[in-house]
TORVEXSE-170627 format. One record per atom (N, C-alpha, C): x negated, y, z; residue in one letter; atom name; residue number from 1. Coordinates in Angstrom, 1 decimal, always signed. Atoms other than C-alpha are relative to their C-alpha. Example, Ala and Ser with C-alpha at 12.3 -4.5 7.8 and 13.67 -1.06 7.14 Angstrom:
       u       v       w  residu  atome  num
    -0.9    -1.2    +0.0       a      N    1
   -12.3    -4.5    +7.8       a     CA    1
    -0.9    +1.2    +0.0       a      C    1
    +0.9    -1.1    +0.0       s      N    2
   -13.7    -1.1    +7.1       s     CA    2
    +0.8    +1.1    +0.8       s      C    2
***
This chain:
       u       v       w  residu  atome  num
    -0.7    -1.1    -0.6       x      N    1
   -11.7   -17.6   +12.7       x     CA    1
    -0.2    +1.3    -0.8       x      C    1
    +0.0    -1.6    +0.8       x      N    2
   -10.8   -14.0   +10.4       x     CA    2
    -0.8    +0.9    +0.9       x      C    2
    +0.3    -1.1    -0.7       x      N    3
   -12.9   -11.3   +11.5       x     CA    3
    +1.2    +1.0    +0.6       x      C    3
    -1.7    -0.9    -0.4       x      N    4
   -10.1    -9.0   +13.6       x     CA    4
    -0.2    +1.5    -1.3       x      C    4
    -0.3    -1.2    +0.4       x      N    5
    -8.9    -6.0   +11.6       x     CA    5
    -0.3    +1.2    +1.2       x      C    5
    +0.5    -1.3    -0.6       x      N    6
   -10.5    -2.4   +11.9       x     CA    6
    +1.5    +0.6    +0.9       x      C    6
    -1.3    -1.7    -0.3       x      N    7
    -7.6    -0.2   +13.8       x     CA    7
    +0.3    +1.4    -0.4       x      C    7
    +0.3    -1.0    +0.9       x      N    8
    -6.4    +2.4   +11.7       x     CA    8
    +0.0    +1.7    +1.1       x      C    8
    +0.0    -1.3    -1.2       x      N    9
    -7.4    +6.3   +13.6       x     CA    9
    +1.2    +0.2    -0.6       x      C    9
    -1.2    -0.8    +0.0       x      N   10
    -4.9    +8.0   +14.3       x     CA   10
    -0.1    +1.8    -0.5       x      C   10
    +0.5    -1.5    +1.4       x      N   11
    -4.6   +11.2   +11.5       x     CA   11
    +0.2    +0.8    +0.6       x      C   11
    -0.3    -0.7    -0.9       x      N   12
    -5.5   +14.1   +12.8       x     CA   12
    +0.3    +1.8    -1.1       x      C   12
    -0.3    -0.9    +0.8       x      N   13
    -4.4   +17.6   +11.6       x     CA   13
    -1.3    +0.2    -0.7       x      C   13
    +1.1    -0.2    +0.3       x      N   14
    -7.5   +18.8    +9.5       x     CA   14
    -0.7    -0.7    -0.3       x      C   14
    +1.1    +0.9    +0.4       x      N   15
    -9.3   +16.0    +9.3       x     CA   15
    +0.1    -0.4    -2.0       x      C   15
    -0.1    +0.5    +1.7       x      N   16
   -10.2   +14.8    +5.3       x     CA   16
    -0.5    -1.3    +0.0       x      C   16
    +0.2    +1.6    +0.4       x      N   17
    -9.9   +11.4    +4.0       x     CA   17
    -0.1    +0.1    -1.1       x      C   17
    +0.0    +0.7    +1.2       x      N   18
   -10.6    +9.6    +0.6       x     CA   18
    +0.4    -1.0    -0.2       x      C   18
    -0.1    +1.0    +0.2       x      N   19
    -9.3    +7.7    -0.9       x     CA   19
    -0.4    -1.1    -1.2       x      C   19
    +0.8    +0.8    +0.7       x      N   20
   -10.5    +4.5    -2.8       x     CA   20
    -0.3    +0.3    -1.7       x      C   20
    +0.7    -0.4    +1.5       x      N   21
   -11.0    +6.1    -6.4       x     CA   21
    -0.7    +1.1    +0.3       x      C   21
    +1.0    -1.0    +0.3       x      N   22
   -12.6    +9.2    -5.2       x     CA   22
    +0.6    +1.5    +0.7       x      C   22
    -1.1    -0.6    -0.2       x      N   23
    -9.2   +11.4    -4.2       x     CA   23
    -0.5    +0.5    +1.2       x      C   23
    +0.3    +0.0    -1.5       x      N   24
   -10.1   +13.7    -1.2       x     CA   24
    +1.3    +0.7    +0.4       x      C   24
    -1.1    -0.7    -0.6       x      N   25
    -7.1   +14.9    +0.9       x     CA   25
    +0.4    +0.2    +1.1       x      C   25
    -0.3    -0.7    -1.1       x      N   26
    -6.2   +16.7    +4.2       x     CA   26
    +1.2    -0.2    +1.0       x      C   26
    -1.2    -0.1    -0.8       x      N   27
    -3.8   +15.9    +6.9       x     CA   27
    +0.1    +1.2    +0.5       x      C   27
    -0.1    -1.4    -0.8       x      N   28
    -2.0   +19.1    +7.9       x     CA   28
    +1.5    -0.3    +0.8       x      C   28
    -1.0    +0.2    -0.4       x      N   29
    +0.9   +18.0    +9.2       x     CA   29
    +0.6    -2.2    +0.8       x      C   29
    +0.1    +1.4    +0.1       x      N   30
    +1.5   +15.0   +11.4       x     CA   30
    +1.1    -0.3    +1.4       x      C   30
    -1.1    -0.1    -0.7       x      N   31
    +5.3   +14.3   +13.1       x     CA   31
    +0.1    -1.2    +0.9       x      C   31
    +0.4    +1.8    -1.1       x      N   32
    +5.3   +11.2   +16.0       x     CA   32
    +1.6    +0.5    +0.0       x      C   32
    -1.7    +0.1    +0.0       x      N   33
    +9.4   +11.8   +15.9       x     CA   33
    +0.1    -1.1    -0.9       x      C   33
    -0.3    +0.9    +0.9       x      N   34
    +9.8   +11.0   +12.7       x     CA   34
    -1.1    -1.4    -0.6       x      C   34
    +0.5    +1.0    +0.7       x      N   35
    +6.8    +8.7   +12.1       x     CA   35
    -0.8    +0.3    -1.3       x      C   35
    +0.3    -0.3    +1.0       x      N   36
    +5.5   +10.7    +9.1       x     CA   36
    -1.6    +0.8    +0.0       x      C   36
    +1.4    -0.6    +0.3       x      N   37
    +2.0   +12.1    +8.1       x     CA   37
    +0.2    +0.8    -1.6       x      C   37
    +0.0    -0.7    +0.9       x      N   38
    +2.1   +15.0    +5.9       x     CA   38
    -1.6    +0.1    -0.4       x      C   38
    +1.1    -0.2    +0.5       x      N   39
    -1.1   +15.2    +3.4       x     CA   39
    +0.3    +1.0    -1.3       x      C   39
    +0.1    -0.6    +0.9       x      N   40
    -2.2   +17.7    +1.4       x     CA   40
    -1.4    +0.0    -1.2       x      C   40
    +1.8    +0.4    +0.3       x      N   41
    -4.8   +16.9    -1.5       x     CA   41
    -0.7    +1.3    -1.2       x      C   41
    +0.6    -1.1    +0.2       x      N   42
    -7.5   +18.9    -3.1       x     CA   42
    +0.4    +0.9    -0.8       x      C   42
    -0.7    -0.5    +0.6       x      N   43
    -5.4   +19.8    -5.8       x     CA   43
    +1.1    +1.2    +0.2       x      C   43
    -0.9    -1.4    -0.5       x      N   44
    -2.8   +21.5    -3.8       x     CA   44
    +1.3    -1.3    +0.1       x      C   44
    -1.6    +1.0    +0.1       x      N   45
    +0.0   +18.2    -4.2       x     CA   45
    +0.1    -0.4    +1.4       x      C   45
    -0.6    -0.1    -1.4       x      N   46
    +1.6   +17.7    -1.1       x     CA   46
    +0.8    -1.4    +0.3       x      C   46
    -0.7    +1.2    -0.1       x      N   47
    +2.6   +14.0    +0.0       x     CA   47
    +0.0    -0.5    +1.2       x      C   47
    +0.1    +0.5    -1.8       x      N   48
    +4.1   +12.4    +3.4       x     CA   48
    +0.0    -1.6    -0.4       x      C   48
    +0.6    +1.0    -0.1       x      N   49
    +3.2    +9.3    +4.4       x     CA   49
    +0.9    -0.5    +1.6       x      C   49
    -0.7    -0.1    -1.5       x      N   50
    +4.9    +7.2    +7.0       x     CA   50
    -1.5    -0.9    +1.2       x      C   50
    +0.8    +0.5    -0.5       x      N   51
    +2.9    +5.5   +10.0       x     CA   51
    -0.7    -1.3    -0.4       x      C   51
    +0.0    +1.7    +0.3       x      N   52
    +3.1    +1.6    +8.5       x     CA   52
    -0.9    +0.4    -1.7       x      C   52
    +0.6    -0.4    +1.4       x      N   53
    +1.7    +3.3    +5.1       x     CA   53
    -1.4    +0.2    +0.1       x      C   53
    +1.4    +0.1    -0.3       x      N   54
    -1.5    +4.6    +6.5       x     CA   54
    -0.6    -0.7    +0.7       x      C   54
    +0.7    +1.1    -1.1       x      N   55
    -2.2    +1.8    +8.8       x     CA   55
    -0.1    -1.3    -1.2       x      C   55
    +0.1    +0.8    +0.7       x      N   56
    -1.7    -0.4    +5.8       x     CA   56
    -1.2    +0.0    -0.9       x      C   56
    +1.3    -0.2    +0.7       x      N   57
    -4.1    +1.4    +3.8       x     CA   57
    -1.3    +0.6    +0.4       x      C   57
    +1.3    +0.2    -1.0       x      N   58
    -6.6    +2.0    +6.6       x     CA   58
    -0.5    -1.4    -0.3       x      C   58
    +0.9    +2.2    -0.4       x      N   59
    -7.1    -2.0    +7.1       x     CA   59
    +0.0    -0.6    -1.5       x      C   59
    +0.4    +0.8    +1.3       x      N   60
    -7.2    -2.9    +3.0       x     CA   60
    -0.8    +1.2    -0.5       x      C   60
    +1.5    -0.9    +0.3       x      N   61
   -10.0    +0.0    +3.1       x     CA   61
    +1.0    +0.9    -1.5       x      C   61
    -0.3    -1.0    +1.3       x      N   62
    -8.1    +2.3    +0.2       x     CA   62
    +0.0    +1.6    +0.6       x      C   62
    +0.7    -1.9    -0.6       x      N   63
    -8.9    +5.8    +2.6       x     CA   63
    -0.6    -0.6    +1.3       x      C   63
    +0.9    +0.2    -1.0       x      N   64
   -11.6    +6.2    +4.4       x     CA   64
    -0.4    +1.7    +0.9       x      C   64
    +0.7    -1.6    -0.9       x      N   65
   -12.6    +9.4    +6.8       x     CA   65
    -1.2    +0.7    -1.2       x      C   65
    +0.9    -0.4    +1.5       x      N   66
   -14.6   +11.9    +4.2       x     CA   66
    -0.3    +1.2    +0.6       x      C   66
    +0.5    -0.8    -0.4       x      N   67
   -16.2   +15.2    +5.1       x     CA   67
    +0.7    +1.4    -0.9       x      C   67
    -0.5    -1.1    +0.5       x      N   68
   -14.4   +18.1    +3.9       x     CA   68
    -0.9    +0.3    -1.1       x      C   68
    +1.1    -0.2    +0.8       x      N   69
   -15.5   +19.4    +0.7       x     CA   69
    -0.3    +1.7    +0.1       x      C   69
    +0.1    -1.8    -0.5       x      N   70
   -17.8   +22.9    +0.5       x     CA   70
    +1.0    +0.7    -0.5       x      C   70
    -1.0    -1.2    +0.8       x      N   71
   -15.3   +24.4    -1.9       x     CA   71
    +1.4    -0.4    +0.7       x      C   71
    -1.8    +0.3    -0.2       x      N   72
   -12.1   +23.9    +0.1       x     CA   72
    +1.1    +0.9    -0.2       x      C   72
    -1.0    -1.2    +0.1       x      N   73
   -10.5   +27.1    -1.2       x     CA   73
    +1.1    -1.1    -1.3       x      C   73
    -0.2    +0.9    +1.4       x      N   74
    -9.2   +24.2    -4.4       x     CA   74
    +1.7    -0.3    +0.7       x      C   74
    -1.2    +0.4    -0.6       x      N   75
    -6.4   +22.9    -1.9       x     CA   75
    +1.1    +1.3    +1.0       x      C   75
    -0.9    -1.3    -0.3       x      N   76
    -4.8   +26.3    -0.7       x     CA   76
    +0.1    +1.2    -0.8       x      C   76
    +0.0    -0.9    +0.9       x      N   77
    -5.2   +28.0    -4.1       x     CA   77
    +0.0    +1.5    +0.2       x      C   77
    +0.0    -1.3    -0.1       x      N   78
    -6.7   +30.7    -3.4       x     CA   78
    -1.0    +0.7    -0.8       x      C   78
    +1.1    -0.6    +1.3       x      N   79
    -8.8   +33.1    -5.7       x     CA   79
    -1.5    +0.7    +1.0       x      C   79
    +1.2    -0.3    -1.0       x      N   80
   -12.2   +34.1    -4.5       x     CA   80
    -0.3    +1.5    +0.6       x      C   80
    +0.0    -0.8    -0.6       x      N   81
   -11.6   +37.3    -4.1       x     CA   81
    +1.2    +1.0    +1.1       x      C   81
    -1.3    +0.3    -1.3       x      N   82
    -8.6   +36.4    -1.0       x     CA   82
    -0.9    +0.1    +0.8       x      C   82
    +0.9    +0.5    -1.2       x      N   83
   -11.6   +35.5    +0.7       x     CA   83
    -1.0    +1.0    +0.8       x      C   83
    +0.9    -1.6    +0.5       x      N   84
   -13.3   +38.9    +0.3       x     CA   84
    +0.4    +0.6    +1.5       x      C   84
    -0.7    -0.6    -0.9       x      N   85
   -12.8   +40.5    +3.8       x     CA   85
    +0.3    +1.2    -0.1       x      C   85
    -0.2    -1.0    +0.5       x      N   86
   -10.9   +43.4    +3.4       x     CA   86
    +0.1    +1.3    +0.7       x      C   86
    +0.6    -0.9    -1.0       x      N   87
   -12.3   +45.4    +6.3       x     CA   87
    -1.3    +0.3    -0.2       x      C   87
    +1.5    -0.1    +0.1       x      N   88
   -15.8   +44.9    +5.1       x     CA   88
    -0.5    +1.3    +0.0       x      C   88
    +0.4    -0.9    +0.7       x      N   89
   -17.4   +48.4    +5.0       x     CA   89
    -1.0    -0.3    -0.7       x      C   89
    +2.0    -0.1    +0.5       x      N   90
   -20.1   +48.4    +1.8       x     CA   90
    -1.0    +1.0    +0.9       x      C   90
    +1.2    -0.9    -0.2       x      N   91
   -23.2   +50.3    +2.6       x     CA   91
    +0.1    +1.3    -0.1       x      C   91
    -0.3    -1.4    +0.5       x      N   92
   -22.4   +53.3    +0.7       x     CA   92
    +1.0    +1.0    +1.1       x      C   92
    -0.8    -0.7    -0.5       x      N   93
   -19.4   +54.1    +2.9       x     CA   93
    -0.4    +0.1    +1.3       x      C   93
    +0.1    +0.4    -1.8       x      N   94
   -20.9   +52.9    +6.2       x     CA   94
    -0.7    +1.6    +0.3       x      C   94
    +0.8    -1.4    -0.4       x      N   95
   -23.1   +56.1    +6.0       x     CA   95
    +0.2    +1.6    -0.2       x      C   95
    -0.7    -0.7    +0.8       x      N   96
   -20.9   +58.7    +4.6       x     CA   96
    +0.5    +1.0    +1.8       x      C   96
    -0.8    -0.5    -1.2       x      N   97
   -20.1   +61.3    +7.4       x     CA   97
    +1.3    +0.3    -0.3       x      C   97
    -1.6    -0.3    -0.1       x      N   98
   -16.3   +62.1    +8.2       x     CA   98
    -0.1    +1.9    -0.2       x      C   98
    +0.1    -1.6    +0.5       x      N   99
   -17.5   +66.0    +7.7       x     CA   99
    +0.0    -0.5    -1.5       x      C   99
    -0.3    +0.2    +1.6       x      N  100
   -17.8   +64.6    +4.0       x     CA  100
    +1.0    +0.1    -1.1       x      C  100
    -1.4    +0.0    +0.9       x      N  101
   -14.2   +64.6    +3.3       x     CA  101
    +1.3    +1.1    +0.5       x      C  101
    -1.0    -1.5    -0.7       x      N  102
   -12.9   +68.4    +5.4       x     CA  102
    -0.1    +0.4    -1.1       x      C  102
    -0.4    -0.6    +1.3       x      N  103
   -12.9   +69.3    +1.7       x     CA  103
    +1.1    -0.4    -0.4       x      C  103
    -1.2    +1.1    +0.2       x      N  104
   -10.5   +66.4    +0.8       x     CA  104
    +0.9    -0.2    +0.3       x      C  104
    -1.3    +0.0    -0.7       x      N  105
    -7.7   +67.1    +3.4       x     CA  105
    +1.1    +1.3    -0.4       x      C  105
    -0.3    -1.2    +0.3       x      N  106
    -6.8   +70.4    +1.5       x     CA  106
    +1.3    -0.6    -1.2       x      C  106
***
């Protein structure tokens, strides 16, 4: 008697998968109308997927559930300093009184 087949999870937004060479990639998009699974991979390439495609390559093991990677800025191309919050006050300004600049409004 065959061991029974794993059941493939059901993809969830966010989550990261691999797949069998090494490929890590992100479900961000996932439609039960049409049947489709949008993935987006670390690169930035953008590919849907229907339900009988990932259930096919869940159960012959070619992706498997993977752990986000630390650098995930790679797949939403973003530059490092997007990430910069742009409310931060530095130091310098944190201590700066608002009498410092009744010269400045002239």
């Amino acid at each position: 008697m065959d061991a029974p087949t794993p059941s493939a999870p059901k993809p969830i937004v966010g989550d990261w998968y691999r797949r069998q060479g090494g490929e890590l990639f992100e479900v961000v998009a996932v439609d039960d109308d049409d049947g489709t699974i949008e993935v987006q991979h670390f690169d930035g390439t953008v590919e849907e997927l229907d339900f009988d495609a990932w259930d096919d390559q869940w159960e012959d093991a070619l992706i498997e559930a993977a752990e986000a990677p630390e650098d995930w800025t790679g797949s939403v191309d973003m530059e490092p300093e997007d990430t910069e919050d742009k409310n931060e006050v530095n130091s310098e300004q944190q201590w700066l009184s608002p009498l410092d600049y009744l010269d400045q409004s002239r």
